[in-house]
SETIMI-333911 format. One line per 8 residues: number of its first residue (from 1); their letters; for each residue x, y, z of N, C-alpha, C. Coordinates in pm, whole numbers, plus 50000, padded with zeros to 5 digits. Each point is the difference from the previous one (the first is absolute). Layout:
// SETIMI-333911
NUM = a = X/Y/Z/X/Y/Z/X/Y/Z; ... $
END
This chain:
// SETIMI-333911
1 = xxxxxxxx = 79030/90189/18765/49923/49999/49875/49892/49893/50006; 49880/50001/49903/49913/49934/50017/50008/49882/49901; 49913/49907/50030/49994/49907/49870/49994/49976/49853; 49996/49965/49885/49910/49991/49915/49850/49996/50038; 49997/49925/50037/49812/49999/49977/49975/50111/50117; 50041/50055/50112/49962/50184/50038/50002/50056/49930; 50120/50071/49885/50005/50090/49908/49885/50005/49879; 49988/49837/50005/49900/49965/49882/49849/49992/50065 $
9 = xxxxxxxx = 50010/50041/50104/49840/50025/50051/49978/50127/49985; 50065/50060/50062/50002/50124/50008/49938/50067/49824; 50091/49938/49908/49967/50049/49888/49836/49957/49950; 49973/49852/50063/49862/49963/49956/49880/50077/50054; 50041/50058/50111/49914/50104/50042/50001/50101/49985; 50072/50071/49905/50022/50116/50015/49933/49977/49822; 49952/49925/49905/50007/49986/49883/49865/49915/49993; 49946/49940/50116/49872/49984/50007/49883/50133/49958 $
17 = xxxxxxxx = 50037/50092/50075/49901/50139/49983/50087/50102/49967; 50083/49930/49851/50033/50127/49915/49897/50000/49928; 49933/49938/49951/49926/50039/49871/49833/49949/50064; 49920/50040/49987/49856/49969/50053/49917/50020/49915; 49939/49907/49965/49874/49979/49902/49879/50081/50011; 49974/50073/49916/49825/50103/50030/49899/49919/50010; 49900/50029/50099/49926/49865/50039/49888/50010/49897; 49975/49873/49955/49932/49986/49931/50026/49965/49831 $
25 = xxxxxxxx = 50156/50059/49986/50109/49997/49878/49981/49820/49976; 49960/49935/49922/50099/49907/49950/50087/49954/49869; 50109/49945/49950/50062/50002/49891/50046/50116/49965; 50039/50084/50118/50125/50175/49970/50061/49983/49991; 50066/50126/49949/50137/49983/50044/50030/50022/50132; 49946/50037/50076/50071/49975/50172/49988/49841/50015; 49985/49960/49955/49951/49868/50053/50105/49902/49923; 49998/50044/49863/50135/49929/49896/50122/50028/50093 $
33 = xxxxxxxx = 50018/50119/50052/50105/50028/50029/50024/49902/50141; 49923/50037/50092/49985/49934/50066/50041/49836/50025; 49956/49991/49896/50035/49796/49957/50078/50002/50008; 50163/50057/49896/50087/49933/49998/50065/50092/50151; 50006/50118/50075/50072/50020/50059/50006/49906/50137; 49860/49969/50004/49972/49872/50154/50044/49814/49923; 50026/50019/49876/49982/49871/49937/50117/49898/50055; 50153/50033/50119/50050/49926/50072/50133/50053/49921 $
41 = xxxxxxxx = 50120/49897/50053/50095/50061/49954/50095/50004/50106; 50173/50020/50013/50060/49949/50089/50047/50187/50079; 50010/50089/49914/49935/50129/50054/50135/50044/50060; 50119/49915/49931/50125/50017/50002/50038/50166/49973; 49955/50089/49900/50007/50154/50020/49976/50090/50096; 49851/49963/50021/50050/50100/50152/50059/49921/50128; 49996/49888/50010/50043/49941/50102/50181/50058/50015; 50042/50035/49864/50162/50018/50004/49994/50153/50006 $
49 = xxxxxxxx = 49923/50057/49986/49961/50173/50035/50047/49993/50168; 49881/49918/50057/49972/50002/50135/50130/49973/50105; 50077/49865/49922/50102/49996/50068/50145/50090/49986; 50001/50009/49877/50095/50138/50011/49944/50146/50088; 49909/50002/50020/49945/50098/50086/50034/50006/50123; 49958/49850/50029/50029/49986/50169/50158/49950/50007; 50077/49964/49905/50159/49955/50043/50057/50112/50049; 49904/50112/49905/50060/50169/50058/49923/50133/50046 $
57 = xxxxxxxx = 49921/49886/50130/49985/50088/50088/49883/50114/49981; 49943/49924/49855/49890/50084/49982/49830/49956/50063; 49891/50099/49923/49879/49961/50103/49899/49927/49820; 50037/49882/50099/49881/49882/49879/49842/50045/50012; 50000/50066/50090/49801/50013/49912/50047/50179/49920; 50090/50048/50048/50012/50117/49915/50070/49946/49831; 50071/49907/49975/50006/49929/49913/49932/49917/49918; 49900/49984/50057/49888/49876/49962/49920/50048/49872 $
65 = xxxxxxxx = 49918/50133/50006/50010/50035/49818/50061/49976/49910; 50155/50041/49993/50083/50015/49909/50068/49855/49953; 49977/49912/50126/50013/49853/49979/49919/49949/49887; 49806/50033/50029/49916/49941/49990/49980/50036/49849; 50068/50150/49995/50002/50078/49836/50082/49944/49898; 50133/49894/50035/50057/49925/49904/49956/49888/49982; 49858/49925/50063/49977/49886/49983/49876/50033/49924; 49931/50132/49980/49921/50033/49902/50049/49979/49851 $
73 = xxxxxxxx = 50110/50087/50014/50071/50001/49896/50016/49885/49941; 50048/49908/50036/50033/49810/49969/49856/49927/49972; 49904/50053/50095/49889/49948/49931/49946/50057/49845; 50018/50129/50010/49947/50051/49854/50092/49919/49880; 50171/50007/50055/50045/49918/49887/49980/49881/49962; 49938/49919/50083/49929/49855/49988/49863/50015/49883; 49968/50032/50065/49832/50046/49924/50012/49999/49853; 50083/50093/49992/50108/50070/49851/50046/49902/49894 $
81 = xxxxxxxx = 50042/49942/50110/50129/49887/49936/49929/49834/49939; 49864/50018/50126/49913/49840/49960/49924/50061/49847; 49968/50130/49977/49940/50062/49879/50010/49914/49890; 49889/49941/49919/50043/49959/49814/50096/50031/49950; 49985/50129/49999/50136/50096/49926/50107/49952/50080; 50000/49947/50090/50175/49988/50055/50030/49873/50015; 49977/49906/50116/50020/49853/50027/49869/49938/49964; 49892/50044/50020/49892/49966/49987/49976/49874/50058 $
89 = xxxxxxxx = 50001/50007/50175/49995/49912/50087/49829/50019/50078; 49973/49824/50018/49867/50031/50044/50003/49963/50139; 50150/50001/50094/49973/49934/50111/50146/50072/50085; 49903/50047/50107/50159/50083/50052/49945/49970/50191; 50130/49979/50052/49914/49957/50144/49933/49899/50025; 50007/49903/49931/49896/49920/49983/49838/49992/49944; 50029/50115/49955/49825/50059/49984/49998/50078/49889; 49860/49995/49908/50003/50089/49874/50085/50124/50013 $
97 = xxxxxxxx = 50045/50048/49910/50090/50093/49920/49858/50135/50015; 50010/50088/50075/49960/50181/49952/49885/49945/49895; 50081/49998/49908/49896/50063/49852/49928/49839/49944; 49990/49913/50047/49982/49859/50022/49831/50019/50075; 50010/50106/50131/49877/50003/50096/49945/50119/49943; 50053/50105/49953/49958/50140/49952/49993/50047/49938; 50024/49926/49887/50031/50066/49865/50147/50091/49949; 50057/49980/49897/50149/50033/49979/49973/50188/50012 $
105 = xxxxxxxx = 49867/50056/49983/49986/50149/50013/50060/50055/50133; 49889/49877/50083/49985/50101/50144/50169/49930/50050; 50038/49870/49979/50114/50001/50050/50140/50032/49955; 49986/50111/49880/50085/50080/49956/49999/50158/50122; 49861/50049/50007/49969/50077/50107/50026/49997/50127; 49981/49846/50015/50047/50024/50152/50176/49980/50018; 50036/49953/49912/50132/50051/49998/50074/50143/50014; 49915/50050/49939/50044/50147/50011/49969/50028/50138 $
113 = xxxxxxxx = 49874/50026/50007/49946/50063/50134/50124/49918/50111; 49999/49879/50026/50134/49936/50094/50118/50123/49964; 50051/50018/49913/50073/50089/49971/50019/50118/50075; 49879/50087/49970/49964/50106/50052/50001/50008/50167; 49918/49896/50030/49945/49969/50159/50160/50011/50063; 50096/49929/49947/50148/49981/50044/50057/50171/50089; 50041/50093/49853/50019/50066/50027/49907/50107/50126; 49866/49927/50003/49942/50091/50049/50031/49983/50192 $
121 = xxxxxxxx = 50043/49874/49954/49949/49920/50200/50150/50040/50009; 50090/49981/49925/50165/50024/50085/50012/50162/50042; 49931/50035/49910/49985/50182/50046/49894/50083/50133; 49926/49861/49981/49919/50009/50139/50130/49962/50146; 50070/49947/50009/50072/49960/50098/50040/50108/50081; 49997/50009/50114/50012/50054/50126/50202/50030/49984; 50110/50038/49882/50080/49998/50010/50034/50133/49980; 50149/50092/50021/50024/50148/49963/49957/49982/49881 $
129 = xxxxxxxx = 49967/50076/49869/49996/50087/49910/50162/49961/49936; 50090/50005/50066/50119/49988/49883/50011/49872/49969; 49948/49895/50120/49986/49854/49994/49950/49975/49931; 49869/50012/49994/49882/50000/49926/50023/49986/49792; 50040/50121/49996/50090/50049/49891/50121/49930/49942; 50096/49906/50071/50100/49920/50000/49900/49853/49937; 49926/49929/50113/49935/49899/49977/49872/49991/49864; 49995/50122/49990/49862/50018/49827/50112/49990/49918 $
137 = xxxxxxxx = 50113/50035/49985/50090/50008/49894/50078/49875/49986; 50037/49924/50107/50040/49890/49968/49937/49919/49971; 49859/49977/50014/49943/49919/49969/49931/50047/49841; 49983/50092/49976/49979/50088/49869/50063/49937/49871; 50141/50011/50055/50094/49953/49896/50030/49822/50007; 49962/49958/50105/49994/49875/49970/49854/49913/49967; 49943/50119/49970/49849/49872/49915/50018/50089/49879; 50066/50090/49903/49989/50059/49899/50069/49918/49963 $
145 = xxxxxxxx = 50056/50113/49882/50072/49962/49839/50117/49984/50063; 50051/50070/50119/50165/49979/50039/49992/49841/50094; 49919/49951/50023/49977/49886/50069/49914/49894/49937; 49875/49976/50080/49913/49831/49975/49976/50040/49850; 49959/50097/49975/49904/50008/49840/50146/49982/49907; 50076/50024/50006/50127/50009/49930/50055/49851/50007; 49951/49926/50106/50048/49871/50032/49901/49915/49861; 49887/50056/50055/49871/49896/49902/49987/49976/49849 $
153 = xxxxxxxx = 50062/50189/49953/50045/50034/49839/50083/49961/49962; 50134/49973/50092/50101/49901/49907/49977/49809/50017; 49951/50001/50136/49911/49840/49954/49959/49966/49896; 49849/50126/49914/49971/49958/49935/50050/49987/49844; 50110/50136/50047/50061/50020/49823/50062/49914/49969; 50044/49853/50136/50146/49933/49975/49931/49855/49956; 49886/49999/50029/49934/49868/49945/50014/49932/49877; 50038/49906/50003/50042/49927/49851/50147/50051/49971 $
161 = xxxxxxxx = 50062/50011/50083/50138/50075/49984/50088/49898/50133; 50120/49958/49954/50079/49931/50088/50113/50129/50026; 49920/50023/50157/50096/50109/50073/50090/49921/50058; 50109/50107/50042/50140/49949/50065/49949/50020/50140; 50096/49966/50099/49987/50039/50177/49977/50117/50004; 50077/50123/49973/50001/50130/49974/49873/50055/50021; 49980/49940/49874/49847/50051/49936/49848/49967/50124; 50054/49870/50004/49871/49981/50080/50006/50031/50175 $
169 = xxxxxxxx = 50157/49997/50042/50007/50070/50134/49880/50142/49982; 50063/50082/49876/49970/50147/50007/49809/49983/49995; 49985/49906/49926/49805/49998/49998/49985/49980/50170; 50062/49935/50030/49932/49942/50135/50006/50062/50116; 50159/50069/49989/50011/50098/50080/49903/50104/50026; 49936/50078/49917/49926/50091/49975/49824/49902/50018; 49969/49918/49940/49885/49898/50000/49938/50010/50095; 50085/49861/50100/50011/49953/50121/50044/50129/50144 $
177 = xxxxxxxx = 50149/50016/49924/50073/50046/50156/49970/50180/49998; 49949/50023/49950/50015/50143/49992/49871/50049/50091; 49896/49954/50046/49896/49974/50139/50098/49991/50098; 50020/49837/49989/50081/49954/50100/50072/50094/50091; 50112/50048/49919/50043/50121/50039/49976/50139/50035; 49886/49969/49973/49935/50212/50019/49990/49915/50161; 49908/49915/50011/49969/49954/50120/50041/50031/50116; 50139/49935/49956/50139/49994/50152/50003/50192/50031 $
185 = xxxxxxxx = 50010/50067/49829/50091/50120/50054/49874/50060/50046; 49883/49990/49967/49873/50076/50071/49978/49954/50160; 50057/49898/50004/50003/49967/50169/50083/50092/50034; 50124/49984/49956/50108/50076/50078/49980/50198/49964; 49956/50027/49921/49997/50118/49982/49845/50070/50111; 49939/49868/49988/49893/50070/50132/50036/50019/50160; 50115/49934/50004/50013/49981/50127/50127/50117/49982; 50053/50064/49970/50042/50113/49948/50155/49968/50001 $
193 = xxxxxxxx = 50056/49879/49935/50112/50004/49959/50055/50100/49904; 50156/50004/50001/50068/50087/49892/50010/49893/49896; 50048/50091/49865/49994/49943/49853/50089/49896/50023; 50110/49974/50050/50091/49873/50014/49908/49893/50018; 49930/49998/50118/49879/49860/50046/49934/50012/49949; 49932/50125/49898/49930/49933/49919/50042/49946/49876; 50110/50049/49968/50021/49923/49852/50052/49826/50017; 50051/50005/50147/50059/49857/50045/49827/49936/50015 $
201 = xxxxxxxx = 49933/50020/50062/49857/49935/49967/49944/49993/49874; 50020/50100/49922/49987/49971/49852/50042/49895/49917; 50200/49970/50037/50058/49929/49929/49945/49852/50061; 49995/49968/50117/49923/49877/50068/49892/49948/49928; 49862/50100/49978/49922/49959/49969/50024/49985/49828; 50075/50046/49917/50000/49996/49909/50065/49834/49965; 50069/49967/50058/50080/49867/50003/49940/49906/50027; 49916/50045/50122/49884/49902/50038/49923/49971/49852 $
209 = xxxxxxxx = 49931/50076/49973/49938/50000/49881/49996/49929/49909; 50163/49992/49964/50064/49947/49855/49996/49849/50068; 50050/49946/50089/49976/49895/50079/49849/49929/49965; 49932/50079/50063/49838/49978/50003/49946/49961/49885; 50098/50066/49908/49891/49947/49854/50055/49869/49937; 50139/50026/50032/50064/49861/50000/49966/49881/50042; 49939/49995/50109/49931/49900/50090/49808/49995/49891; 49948/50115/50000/49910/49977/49914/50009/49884/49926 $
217 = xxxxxxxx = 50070/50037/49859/50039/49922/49909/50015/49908/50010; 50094/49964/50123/50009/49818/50016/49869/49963/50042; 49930/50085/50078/49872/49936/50085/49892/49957/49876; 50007/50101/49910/49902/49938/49844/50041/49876/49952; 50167/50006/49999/49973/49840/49951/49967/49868/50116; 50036/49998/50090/50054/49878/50115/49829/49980/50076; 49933/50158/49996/49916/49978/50128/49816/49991/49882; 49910/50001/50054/49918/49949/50009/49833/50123/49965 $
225 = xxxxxxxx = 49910/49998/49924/49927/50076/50024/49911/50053/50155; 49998/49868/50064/49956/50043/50142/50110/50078/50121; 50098/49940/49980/50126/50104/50081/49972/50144/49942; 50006/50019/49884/50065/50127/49993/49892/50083/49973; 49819/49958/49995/49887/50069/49957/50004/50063/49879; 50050/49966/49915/50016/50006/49856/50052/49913/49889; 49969/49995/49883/50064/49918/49941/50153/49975/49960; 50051/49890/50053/50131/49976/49949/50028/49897/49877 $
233 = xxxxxxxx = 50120/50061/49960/50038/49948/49821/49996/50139/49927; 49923/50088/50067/49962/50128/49830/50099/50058/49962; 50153/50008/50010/50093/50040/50011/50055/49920/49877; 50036/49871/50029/50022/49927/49881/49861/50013/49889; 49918/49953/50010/49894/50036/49913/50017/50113/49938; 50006/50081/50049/50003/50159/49898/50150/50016/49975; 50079/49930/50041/50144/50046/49910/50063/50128/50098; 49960/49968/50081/50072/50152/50074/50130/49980/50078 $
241 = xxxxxxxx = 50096/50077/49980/50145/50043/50039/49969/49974/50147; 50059/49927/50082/50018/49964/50123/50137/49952/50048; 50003/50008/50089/50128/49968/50097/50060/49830/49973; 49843/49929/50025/50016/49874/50010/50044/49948/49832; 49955/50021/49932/50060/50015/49780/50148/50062/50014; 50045/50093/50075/50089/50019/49976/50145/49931/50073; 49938/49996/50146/50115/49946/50070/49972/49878/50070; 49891/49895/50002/49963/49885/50058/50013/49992/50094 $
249 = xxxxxxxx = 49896/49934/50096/49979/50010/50114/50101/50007/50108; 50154/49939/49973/50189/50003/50099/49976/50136/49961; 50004/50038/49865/50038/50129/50007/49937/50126/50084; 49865/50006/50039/49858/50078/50026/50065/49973/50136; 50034/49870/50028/50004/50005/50140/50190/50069/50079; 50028/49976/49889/50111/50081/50049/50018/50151/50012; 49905/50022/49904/49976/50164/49976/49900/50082/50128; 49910/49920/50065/49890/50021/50077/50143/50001/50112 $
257 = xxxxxxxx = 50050/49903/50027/50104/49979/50109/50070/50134/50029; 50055/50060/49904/50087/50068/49992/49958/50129/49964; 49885/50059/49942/49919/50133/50032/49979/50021/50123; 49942/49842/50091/49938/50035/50128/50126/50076/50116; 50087/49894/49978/50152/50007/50078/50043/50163/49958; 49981/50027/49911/50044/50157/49989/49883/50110/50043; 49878/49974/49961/49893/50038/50128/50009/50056/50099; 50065/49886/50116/50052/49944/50052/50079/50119/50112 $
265 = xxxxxxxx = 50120/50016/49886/50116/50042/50045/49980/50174/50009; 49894/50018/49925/49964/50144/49953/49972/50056/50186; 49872/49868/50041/49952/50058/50102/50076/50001/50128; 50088/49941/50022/50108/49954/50077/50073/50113/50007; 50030/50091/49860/50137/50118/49989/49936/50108/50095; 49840/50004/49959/49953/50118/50002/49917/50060/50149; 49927/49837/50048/49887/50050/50054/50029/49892/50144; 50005/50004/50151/49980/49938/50102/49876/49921/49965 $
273 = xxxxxxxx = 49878/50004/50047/49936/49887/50014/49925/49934/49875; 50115/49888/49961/49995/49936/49888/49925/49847/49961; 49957/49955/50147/49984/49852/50004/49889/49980/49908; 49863/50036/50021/49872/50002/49940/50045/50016/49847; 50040/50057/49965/50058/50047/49838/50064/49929/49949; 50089/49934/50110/50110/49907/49868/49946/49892/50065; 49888/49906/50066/49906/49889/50011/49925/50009/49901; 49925/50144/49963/49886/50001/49906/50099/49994/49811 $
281 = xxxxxxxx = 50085/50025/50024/50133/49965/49872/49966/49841/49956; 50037/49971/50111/50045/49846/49994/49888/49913/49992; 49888/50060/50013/49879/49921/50012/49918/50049/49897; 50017/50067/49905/49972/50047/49886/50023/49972/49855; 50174/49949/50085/50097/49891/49866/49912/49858/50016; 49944/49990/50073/49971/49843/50013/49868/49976/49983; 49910/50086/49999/49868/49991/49993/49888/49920/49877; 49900/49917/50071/50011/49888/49931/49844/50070/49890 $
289 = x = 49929/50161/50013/49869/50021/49940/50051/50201/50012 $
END
């Protein structure tokens, strides 16, 4: 298997000349769009596409769309999410917010169009037709109402509301991990695993996930606006239901511990070449941006 930063090249090139500016265009939307999808980022989605691909034996540039199509997806929900109407953040990546450089119109638009472009490049992929069909649907249902958008609507309905664990596992699950997870099983379903490996890549990445946001949360309070290329504190500031309000930082860290460790164990039951996966686990719980 290859590295992080191979898998994550691979994706930077392959996402360099997805989208190309009409010459002469300036302030488009190819160009909005453009911004945030090159705007940086640790590119952790398809990178976990890629390696479930290759743990099983599949072909990574025949994968490399369908990789490159869930990190569209994650960008449009960024875009979305920095919106007035939603967080109304002016700094993501270190660098203006979408609708900050473009106006909240065009970077409502290029959200969509990211949207669109998604489905369009994973269907471009060089994979069978039933594959093909497997990987639009999982990823389908995990940026809809049964997944991220379903994650974002009970975020926002729960605001000013002191949720239980329950409650806010289930936002986050869906929020956060419900990408996460299309991710793993779109790796493994390209490389043409049966439904067992993929739902065991599912449950991985989904855990990962819940983990991930966990670690978020602490990272808003502990870490720094230059680490993390955005502002930290807005969490407490706006009153929002977090991990770290609910279970303090022993607690976050015991919980990150112990999602990862079951992670972990998922990939261990299911799948031979596990090392890269449960390194990128462990280095995910710990990550300091």
């Amino acid at each position: 298997m290859k590295s992080f930063e191979e898998y994550k090249a691979l994706a930077e090139e392959y996402l360099q000349t997805a989208i190309l500016v009409p010459e002469g265009e300036k302030g488009g939307l190819a160009e909005a769009m453009r911004y945030s999808l090159l705007a940086g980022g640790k590119r952790i989605r398809p990178v976990l596409a890629l390696a479930f691909a290759d743990a099983l034996g599949g072909d990574l540039l025949a994968t490399l769309p369908a990789a490159c199509a869930i990190e569209m997806i994650h960008t449009y929900s960024l875009i979305h999410d920095d919106l007035p109407c939603m967080d109304n953040d002016a700094l993501r990546r270190g660098k203006p917010t979408n609708h900050v450089v473009y106006g909240e119109c065009t970077a409502t638009l290029a959200g969509d169009a990211l949207q669109s472009l998604a489905f369009e490049t994973l269907l471009s992929a060089p994979l069978p037709p039933s594959v093909l069909v497997r990987c639009a649907s999982i990823l389908a249902q995990a940026a809809g109402y049964q997944g991220m958008c379903r994650g974002q609507f009970l975020d926002m309905i729960g605001e000013g509301q002191n949720l239980t664990s329950e409650q806010l596992t289930e936002i986050n699950t869906h929020k956060t991990g419900a990408l996460l997870a299309s991710s793993c099983a779109i790796g493994a379903a390209a490389a043409g695993a049966d439904l067992p490996k993929i739902e065991a890549a599912f449950q991985f990445g989904r855990q990962l996930g819940l983990a991930f946001q966990i670690r978020d949360d602490v990272l808003d309070v502990i870490s720094t606006d230059a680490e993390l290329g955005k502002p930290v504190g807005s969490d407490v500031q706006e009153h929002k239901n977090t991990y770290m309000a609910l279970l303090g930082i022993d607690g976050c860290a015991e919980e990150i511990n112990r999602l990862t460790a079951s992670a972990i164990s998922v990939l261990e039951e299911y799948f031979s070449h596990t090392e890269f996966l449960s390194a990128l686990a462990r280095s995910l719980a710990e990550r300091v941006n």
